[in-house]
ROFITOR-44671 format. One record per residue (C-alpha): residue number from 0; residue in one letter; chain; z, y, x. Coordinates in pm, 1 decimal, always signed. Example, Ala and Ser with C-alpha at 12.3 -4.5 7.8 and 13.67 -1.06 7.14 Angstrom:
% ROFITOR-44671
<rec 0,'A','A',<+780.0,-450.0,+1230.0>>
<rec 1,'S','A',<+714.0,-106.0,+1367.0>>
% end
This chain:
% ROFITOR-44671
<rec 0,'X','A',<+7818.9,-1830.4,-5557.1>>
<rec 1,'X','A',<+7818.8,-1609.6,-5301.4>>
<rec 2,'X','A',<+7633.5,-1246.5,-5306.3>>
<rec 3,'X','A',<+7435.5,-1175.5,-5003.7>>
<rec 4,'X','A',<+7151.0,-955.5,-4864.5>>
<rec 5,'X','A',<+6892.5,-1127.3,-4654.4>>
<rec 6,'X','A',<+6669.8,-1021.3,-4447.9>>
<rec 7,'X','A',<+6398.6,-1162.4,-4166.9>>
<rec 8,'X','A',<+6588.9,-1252.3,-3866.8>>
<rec 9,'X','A',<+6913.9,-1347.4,-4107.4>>
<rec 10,'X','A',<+7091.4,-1722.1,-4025.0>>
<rec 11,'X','A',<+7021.5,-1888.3,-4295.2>>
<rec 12,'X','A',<+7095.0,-2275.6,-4305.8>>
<rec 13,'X','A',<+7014.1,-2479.3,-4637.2>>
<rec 14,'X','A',<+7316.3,-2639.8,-4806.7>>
<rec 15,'X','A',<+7076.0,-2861.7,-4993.2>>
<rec 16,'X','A',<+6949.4,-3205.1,-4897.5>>
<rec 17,'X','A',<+6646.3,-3244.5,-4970.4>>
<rec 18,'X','A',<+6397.3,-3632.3,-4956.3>>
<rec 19,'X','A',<+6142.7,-3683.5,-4737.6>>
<rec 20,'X','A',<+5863.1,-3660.0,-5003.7>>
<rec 21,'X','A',<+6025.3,-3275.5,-5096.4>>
<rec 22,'X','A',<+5990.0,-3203.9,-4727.0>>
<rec 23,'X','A',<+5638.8,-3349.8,-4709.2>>
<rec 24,'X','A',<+5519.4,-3165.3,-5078.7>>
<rec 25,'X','A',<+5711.6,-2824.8,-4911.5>>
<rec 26,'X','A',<+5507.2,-2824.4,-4617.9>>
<rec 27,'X','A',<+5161.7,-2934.7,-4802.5>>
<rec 28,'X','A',<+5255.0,-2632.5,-4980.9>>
<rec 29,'X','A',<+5269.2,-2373.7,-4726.9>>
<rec 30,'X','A',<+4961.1,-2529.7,-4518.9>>
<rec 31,'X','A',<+4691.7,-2282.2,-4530.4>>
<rec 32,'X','A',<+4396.3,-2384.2,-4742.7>>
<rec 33,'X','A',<+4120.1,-2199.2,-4556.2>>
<rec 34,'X','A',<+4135.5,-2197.5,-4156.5>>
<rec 35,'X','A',<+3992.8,-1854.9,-4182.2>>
<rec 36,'X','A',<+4282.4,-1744.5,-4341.3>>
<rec 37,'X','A',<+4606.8,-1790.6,-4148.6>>
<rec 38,'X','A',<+4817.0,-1475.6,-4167.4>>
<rec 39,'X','A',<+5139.7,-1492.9,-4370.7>>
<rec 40,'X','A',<+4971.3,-1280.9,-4657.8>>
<rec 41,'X','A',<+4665.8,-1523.3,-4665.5>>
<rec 42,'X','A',<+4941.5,-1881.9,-4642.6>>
<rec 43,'X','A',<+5100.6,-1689.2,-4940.0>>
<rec 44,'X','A',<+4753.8,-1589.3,-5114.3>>
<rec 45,'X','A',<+4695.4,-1959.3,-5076.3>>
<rec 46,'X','A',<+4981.3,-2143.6,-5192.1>>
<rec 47,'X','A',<+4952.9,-1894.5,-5533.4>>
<rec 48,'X','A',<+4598.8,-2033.4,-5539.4>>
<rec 49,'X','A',<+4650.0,-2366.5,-5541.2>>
<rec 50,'X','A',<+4995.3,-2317.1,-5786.8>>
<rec 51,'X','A',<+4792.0,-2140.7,-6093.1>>
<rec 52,'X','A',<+4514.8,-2432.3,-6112.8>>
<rec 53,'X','A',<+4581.2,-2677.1,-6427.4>>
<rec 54,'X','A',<+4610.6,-3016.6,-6389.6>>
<rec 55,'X','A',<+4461.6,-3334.3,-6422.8>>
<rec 56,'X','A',<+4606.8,-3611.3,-6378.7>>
<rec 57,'X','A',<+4957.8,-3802.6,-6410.8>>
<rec 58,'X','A',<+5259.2,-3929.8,-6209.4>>
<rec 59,'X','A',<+5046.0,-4244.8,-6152.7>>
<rec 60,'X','A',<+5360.3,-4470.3,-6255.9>>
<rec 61,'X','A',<+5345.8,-4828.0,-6323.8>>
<rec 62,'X','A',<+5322.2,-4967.2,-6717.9>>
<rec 63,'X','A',<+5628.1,-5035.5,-6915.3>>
<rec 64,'X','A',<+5569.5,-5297.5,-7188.0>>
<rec 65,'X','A',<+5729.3,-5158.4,-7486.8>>
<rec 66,'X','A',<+5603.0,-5269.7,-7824.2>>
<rec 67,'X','A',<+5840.7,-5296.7,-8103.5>>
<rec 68,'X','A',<+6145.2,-5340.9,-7882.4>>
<rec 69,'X','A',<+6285.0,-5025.7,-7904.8>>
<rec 70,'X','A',<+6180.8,-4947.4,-8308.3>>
<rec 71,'X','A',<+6523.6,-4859.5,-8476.9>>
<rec 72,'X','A',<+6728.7,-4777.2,-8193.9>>
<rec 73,'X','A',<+6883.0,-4384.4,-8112.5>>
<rec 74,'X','A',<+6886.8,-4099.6,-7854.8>>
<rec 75,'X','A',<+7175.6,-3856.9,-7840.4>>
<rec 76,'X','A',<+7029.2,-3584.4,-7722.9>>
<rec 77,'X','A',<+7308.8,-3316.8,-7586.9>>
<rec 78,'X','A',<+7176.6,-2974.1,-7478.6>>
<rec 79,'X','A',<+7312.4,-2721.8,-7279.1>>
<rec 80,'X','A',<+7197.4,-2467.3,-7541.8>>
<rec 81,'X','A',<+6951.9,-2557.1,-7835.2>>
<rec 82,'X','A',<+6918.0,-2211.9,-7907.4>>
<rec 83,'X','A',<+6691.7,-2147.7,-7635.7>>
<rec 84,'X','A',<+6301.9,-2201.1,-7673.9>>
<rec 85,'X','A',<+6263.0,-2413.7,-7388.4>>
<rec 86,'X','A',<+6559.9,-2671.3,-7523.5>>
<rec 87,'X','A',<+6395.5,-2672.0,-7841.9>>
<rec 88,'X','A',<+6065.1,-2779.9,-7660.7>>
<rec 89,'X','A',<+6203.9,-3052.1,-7485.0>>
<rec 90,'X','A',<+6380.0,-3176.7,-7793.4>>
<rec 91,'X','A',<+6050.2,-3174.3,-7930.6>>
<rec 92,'X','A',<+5870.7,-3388.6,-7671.1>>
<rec 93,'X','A',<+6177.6,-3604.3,-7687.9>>
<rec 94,'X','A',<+6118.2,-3644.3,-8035.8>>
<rec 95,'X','A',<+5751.4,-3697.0,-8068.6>>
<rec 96,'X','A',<+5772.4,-3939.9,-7771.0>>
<rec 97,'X','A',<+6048.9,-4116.4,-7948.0>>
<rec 98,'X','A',<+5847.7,-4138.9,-8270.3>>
<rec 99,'X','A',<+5593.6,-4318.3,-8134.5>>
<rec 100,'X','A',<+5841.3,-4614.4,-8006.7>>
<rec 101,'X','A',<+6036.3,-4593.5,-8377.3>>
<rec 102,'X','A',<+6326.5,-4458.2,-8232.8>>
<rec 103,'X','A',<+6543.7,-4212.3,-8372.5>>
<rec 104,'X','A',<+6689.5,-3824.7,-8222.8>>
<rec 105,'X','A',<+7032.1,-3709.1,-8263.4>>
<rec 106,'X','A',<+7092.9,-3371.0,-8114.4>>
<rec 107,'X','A',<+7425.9,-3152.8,-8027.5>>
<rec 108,'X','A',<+7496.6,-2871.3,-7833.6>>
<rec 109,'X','A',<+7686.7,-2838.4,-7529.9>>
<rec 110,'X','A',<+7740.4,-2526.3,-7355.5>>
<rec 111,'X','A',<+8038.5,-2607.6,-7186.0>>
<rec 112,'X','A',<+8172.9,-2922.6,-7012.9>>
<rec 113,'X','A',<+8429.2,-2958.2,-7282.0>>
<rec 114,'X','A',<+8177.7,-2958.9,-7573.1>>
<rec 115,'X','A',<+7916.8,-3145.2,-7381.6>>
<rec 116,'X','A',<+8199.2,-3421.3,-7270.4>>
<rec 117,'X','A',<+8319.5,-3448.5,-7655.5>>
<rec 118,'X','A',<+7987.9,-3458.0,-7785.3>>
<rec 119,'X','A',<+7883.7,-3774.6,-7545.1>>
<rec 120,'X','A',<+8215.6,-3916.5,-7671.1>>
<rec 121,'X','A',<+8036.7,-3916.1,-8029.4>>
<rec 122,'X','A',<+7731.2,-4059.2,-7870.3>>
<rec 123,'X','A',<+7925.9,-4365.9,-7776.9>>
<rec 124,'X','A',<+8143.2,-4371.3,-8089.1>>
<rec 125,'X','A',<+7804.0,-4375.6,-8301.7>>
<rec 126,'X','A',<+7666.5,-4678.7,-8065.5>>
<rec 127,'X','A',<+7399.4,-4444.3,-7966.8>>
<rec 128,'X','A',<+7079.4,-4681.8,-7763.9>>
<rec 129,'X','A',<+7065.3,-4383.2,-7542.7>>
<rec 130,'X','A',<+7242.7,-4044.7,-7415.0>>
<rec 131,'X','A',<+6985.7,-3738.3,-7271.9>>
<rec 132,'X','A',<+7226.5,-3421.3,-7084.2>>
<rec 133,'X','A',<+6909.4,-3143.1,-7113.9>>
<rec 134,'X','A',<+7039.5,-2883.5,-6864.5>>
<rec 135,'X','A',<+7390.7,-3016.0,-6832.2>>
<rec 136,'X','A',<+7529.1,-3043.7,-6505.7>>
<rec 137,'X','A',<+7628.9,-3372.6,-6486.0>>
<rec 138,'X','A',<+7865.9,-3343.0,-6242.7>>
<rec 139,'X','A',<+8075.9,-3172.5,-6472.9>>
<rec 140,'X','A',<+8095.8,-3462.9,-6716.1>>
<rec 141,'X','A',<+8101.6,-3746.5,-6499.9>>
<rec 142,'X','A',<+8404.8,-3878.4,-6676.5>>
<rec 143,'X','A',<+8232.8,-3917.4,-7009.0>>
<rec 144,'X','A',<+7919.1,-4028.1,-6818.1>>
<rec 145,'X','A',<+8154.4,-4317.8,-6671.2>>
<rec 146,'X','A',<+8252.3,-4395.0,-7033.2>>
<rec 147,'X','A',<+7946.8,-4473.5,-7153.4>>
<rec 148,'X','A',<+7841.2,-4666.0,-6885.5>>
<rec 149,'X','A',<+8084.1,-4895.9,-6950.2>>
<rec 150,'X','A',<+7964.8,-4911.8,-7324.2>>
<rec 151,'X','A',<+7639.6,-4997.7,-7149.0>>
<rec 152,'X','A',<+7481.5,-4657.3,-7271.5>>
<rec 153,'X','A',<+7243.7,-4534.6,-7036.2>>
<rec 154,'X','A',<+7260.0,-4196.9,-6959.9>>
<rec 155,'X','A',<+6918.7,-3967.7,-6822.9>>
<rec 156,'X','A',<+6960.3,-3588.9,-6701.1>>
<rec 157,'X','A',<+6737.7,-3414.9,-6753.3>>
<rec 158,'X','A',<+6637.3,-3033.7,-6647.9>>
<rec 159,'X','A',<+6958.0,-2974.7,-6424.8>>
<rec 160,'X','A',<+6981.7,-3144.7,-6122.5>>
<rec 161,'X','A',<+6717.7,-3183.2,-5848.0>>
<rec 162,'X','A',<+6437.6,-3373.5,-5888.5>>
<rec 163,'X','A',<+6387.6,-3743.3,-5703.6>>
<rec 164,'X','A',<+6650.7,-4015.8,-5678.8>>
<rec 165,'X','A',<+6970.4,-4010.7,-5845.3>>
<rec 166,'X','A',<+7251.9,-3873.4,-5501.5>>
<rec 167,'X','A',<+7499.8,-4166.0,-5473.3>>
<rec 168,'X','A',<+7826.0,-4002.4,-5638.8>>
<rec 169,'X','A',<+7656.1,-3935.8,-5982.4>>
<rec 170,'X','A',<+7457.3,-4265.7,-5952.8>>
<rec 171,'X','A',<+7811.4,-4436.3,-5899.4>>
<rec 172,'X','A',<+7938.6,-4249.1,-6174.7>>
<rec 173,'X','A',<+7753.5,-4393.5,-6439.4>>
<rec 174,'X','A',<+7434.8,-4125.9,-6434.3>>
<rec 175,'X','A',<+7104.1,-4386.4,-6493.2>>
<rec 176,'X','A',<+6815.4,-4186.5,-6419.3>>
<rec 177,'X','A',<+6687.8,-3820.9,-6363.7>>
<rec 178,'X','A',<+6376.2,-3601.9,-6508.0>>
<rec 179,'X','A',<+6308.3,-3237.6,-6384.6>>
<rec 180,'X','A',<+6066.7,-3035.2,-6150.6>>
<rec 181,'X','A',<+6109.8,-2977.7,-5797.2>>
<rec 182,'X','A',<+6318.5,-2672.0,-5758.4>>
<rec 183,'X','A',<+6250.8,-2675.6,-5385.8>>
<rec 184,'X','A',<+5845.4,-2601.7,-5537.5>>
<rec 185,'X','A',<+5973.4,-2381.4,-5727.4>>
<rec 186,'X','A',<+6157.5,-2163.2,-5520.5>>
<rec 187,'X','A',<+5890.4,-2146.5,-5220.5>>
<rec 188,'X','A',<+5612.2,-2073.7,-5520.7>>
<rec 189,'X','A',<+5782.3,-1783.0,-5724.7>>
<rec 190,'X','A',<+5888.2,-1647.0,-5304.5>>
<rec 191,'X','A',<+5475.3,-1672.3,-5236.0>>
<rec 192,'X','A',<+5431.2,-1467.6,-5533.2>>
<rec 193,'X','A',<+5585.3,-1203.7,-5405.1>>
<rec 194,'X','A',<+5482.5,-1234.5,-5078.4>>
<rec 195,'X','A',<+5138.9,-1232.7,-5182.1>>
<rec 196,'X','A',<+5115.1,-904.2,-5409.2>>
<rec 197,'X','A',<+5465.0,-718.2,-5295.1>>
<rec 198,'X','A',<+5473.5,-487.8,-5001.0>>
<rec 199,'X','A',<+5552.3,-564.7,-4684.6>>
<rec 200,'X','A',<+5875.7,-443.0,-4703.5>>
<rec 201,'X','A',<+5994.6,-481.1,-5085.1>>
<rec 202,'X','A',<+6336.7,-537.3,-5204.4>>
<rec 203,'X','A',<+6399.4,-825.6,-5452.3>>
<rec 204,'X','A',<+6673.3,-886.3,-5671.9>>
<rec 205,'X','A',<+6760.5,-1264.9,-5689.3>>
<rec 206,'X','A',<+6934.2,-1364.7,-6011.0>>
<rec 207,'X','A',<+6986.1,-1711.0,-6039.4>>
<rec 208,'X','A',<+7262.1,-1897.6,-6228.0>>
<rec 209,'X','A',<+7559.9,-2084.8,-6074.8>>
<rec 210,'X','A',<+7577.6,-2310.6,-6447.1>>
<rec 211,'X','A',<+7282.1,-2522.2,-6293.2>>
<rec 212,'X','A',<+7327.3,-2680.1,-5968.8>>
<rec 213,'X','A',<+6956.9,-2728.7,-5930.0>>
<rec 214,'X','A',<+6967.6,-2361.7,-5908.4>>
<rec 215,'X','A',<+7172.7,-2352.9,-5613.4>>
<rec 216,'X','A',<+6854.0,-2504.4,-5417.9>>
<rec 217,'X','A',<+6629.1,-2259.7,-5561.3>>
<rec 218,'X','A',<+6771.9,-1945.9,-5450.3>>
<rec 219,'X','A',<+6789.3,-2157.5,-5126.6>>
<rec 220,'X','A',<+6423.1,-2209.6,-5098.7>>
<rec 221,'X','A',<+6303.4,-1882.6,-5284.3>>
<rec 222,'X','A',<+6508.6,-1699.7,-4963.7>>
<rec 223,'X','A',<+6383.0,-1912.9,-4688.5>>
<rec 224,'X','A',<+6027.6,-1916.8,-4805.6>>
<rec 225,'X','A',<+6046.2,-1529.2,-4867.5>>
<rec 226,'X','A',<+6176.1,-1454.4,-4531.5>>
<rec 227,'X','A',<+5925.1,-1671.0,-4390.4>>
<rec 228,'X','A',<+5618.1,-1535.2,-4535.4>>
<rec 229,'X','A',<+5744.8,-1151.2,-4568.8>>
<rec 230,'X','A',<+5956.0,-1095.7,-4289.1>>
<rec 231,'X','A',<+6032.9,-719.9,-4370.3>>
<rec 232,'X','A',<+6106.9,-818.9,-4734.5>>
<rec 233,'X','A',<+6471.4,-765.9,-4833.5>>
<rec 234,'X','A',<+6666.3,-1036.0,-5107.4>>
<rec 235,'X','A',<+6989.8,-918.5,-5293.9>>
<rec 236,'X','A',<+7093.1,-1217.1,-5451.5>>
<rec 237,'X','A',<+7359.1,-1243.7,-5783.1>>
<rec 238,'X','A',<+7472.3,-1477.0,-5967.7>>
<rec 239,'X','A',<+7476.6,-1460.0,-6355.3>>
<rec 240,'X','A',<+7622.0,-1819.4,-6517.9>>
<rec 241,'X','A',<+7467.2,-1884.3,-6866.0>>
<rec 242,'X','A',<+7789.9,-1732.4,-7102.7>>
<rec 243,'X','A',<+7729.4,-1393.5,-6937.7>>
<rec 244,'X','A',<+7364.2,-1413.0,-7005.2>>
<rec 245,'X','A',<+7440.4,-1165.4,-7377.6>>
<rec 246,'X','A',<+7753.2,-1026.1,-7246.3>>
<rec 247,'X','A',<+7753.1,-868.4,-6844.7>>
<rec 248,'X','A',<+7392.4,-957.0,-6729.1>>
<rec 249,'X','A',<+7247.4,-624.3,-6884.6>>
<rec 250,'X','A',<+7486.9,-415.4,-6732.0>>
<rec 251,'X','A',<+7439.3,-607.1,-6361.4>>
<rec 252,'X','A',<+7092.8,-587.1,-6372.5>>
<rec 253,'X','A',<+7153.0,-159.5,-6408.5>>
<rec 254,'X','A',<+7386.5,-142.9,-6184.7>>
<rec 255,'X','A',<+7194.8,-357.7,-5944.8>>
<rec 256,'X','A',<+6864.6,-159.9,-5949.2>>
<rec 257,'X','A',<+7061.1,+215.7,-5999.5>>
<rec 258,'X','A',<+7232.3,+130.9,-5620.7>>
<rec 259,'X','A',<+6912.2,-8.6,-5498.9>>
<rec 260,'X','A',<+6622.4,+188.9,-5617.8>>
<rec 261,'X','A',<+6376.0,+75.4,-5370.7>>
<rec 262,'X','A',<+6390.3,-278.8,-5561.3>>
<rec 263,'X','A',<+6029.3,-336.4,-5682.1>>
<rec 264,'X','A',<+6137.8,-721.3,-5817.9>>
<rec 265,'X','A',<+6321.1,-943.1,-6018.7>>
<rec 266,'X','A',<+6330.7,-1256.7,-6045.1>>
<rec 267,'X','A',<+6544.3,-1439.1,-6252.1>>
<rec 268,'X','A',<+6572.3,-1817.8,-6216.5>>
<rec 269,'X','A',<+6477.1,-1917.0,-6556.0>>
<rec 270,'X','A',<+6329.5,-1644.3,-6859.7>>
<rec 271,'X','A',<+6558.4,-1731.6,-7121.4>>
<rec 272,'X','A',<+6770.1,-1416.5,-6892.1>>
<rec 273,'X','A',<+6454.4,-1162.7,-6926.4>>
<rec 274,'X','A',<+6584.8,-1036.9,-7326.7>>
<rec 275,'X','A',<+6891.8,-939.6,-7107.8>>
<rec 276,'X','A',<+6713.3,-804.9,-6827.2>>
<rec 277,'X','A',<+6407.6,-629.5,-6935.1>>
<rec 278,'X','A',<+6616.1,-376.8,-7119.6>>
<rec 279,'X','A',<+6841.2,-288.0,-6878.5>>
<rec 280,'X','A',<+6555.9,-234.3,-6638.6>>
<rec 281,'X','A',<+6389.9,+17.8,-6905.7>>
<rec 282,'X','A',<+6746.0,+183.4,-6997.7>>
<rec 283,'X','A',<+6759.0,+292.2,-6584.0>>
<rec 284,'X','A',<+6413.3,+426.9,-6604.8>>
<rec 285,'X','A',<+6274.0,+193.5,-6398.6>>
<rec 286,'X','A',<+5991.9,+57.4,-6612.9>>
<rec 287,'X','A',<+5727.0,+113.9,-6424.7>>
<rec 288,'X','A',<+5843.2,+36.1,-6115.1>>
<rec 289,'X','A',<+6025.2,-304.1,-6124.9>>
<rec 290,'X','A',<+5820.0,-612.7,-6209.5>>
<rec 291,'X','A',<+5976.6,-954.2,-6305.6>>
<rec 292,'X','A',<+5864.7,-1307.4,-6173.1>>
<rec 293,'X','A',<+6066.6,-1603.0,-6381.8>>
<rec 294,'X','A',<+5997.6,-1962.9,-6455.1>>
<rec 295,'X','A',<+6002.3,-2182.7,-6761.7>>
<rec 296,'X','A',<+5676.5,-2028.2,-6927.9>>
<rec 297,'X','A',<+5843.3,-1927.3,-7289.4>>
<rec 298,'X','A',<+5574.6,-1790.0,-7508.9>>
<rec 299,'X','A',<+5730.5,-1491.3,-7521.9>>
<rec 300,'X','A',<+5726.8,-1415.3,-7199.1>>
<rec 301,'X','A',<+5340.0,-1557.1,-7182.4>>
<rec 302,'X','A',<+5218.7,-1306.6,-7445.6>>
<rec 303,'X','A',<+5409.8,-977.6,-7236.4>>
<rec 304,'X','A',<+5246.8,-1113.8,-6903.1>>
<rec 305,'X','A',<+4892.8,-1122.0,-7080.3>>
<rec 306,'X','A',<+4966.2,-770.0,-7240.2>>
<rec 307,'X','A',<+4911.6,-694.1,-6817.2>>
<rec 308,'X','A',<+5101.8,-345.4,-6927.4>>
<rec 309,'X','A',<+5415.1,-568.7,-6935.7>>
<rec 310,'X','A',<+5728.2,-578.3,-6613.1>>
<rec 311,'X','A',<+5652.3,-917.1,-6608.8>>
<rec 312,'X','A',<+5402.7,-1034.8,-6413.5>>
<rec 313,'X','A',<+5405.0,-1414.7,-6322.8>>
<rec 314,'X','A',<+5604.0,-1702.4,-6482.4>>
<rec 315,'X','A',<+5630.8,-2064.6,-6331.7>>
<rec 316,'X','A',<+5598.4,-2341.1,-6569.6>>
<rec 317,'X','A',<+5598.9,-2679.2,-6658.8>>
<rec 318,'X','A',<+5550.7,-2824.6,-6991.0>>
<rec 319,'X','A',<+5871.1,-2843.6,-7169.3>>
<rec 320,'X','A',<+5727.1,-3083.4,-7390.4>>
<rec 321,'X','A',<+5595.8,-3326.5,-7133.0>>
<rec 322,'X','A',<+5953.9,-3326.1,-6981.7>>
<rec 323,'X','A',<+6084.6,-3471.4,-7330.5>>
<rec 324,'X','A',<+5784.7,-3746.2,-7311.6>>
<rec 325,'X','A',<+5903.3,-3799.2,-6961.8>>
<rec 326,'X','A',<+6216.9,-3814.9,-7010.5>>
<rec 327,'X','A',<+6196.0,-4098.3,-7326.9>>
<rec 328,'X','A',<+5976.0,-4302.3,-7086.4>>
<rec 329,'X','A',<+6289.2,-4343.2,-6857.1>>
<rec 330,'X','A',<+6492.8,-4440.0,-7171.0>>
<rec 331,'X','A',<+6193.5,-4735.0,-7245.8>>
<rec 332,'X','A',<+6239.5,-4852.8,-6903.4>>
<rec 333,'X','A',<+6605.0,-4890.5,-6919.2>>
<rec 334,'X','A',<+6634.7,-4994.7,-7190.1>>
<rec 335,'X','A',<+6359.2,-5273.2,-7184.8>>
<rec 336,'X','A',<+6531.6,-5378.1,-6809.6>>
<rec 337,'X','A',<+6337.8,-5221.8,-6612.8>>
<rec 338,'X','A',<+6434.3,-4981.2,-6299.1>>
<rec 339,'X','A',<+6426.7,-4596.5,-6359.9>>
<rec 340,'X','A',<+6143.6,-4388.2,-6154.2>>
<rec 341,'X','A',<+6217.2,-4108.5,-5953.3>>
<rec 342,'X','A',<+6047.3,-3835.0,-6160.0>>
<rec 343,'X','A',<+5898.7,-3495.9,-6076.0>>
<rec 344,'X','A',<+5751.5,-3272.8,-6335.8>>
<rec 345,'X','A',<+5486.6,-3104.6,-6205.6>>
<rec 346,'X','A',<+5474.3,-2761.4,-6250.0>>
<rec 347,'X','A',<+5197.7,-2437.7,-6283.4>>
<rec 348,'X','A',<+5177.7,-2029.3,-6276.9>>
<rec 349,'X','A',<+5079.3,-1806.2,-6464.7>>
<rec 350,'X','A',<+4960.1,-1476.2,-6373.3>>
<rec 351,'X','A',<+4850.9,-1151.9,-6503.4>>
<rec 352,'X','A',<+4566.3,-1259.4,-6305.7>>
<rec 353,'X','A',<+4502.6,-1642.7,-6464.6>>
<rec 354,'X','A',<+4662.0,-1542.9,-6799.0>>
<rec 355,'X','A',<+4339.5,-1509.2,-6944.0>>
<rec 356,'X','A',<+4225.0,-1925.0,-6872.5>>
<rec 357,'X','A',<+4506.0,-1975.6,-7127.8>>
<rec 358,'X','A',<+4480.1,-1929.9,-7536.1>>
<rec 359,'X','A',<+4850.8,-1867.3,-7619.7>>
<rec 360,'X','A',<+4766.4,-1920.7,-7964.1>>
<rec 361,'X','A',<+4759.9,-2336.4,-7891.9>>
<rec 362,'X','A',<+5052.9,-2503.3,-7822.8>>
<rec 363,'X','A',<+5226.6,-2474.0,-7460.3>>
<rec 364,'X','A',<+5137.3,-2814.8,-7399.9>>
<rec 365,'X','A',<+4759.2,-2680.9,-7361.8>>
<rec 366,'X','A',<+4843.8,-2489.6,-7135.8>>
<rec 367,'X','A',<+4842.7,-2693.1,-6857.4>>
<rec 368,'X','A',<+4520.4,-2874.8,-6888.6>>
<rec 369,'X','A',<+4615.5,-3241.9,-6905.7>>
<rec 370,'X','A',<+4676.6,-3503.8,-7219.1>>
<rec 371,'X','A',<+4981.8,-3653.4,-7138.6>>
<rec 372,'X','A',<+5059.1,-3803.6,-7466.8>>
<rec 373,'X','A',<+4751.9,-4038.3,-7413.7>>
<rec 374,'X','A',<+4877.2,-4089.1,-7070.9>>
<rec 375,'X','A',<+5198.5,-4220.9,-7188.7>>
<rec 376,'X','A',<+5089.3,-4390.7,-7463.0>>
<rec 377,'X','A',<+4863.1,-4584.5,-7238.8>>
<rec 378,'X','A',<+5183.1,-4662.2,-7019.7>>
<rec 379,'X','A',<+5340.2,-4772.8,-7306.9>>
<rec 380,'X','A',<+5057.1,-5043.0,-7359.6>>
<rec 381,'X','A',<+5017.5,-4808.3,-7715.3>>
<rec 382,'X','A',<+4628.3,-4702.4,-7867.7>>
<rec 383,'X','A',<+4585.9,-4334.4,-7793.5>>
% end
């Protein structure tokens, strides 16, 4: 990916194609709220506003009738890393959600296309029902993706590719059906952030990761929005893939803010890279004047945003555990013959402002204010 400085006034032209619904949520999301309020500070102020309520209600899909059909049958699930706390909390909603059809997990790691490509190999040797790719490009392992599809496996991604229908060439290739947030949401909401409580002219360090192709339309939308809405704002963007995340990140992230000291943020695309970059922010001395905005809502990085003492300061989420529930009612639809939906998590932030609404000693999925299990047990024609 390339490395680039942008600021207002910069040509910037998306690479990523984007759906008429993204287009239509993008621009419901920079709307102003209050007609009293239309400067670029207040759009921002607003969009924040309306990103850090909780929610309540669903997707609205239609009912699956599942019963008994699926009790016995298997999910390979294959994760990018199952180290990290936000794998493990999909795996968990995968699980749970599984449990309640009868249907059985089996999990393996891929961090590489090579692992993740043998390890849905074993999927279709072991007649799994279903395969889930949890942050695996799929792109990278369309081969083996092609291979079960012809074992009549099918195969859902989720958490690494863009939200809403399946593109063509994957579809083709064997991929059955998608699960993840909007990253073009994502991107405009973390830029309003900044917008909103930065100065006018503040340098941000963009960190994103070039492992996740979903994160190539990010760093897309978290420039455009940011030049949009703070035109004297600065962006220095890097790249940091996910096997560099323990090894060169630390020593980017001081380099990065030693030549730039007027950098006042951070934000990396997902927190499982702030244990890498929080340090190397403190080892340059730049504690108190750096601040980090992230997504994925770990727990960890929930308690140091409520500490309000803390560099970071606001952290997108969605519930990782939802996303596993989601993600199982794709396999129930496929697998009892009916058509895959198109998906879109939605997503909240959290704030050193908001961050007191939330008891972080409940589990994440309170977090967001609605019961989704009853929701998809209800889909599932299931007592809640």
């Amino acid at each position: 990916m390339k490395h680039e400085s942008y600021k207002a006034g910069f040509p910037w032209k998306a690479r990523g194609v984007f759906t008429v619904s993204s287009v239509l949520v993008m621009m419901s999301l920079a709307a102003p709220a209050r007609a009293d309020d239309t400067s670029l500070t207040g759009q921002a102020k607003q969009i924040v506003e309306k990103a850090s309520a909780a929610f309540s209600e669903g997707s609205g899909a239609s009912a699956v009738d599942v019963g008994q059909k699926l009790s016995g049958k298997s999910i390979f699930f294959i994760s990018a890393g199952l180290s990290f706390e936000f794998s493990q909390e999909v795996l968990k909603g995968v699980q749970d959600a599984s449990g309640e059809l009868g249907m059985k997990v089996v999990t393996a790691d891929g961090p590489d296309s090579s692992q993740a490509s043998a390890a849905i190999d074993r999927a279709i040797s072991r007649s799994a029902s279903a395969i889930v790719l949890q942050g695996i490009d799929p792109y990278t392992v369309q081969a083996s993706i092609s291979d079960a599809g012809k074992a009549g496996i099918p195969v859902v991604s989720t958490a690494a590719i863009p939200a809403g229908p399946l593109p063509k060439d994957i579809a083709d290739a064997g991929l059955s059906a998608n699960v993840n947030i909007s990253v073009v949401d994502a991107g405009k909401i973390t830029a309003a952030y900044i917008a909103a409580k930065g100065e006018p002219d503040a340098e941000v360090a963009l960190i994103s990761c070039s492992t996740f192709r979903s994160d190539t339309v990010f760093a897309e939308e978290f420039t455009k929005e940011l030049v949009r809405l703070c035109p004297g704002c600065q962006i220095i963007h890097k790249d940091s893939p996910l096997p560099q995340w323990q090894t060169t990140l630390p020593s980017l992230v001081r380099t990065l803010i030693t030549v730039n000291p007027k950098i006042t943020y951070v934000v990396p695309s997902v927190d499982s890279m702030v244990p890498s970059i929080k340090p190397a922010i403190i080892a340059v001395g730049a504690g108190d004047r750096v601040k980090i905005v992230t997504s994925n809502a770990s727990l960890p990085d929930m308690q140091a945003i409520a500490l309000k003492t803390d560099q970071e300061v606001a952290n997108l989420g969605a519930s990782n555990e939802r996303m596993g529930w989601a993600t199982v009612d794709q396999i129930a639809r496929l697998l009892t013959g009916q058509p895959a939906i198109d998906n879109v998590e939605p997503q909240r932030l959290f704030t050193v402002d908001n961050i007191d609404g939330v008891d972080l000693t409940k589990p994440a999925t309170t977090w967001y204010g609605f019961d989704f299990r009853s929701y998809y047990r209800k889909l599932w024609g299931m007592k809640s």
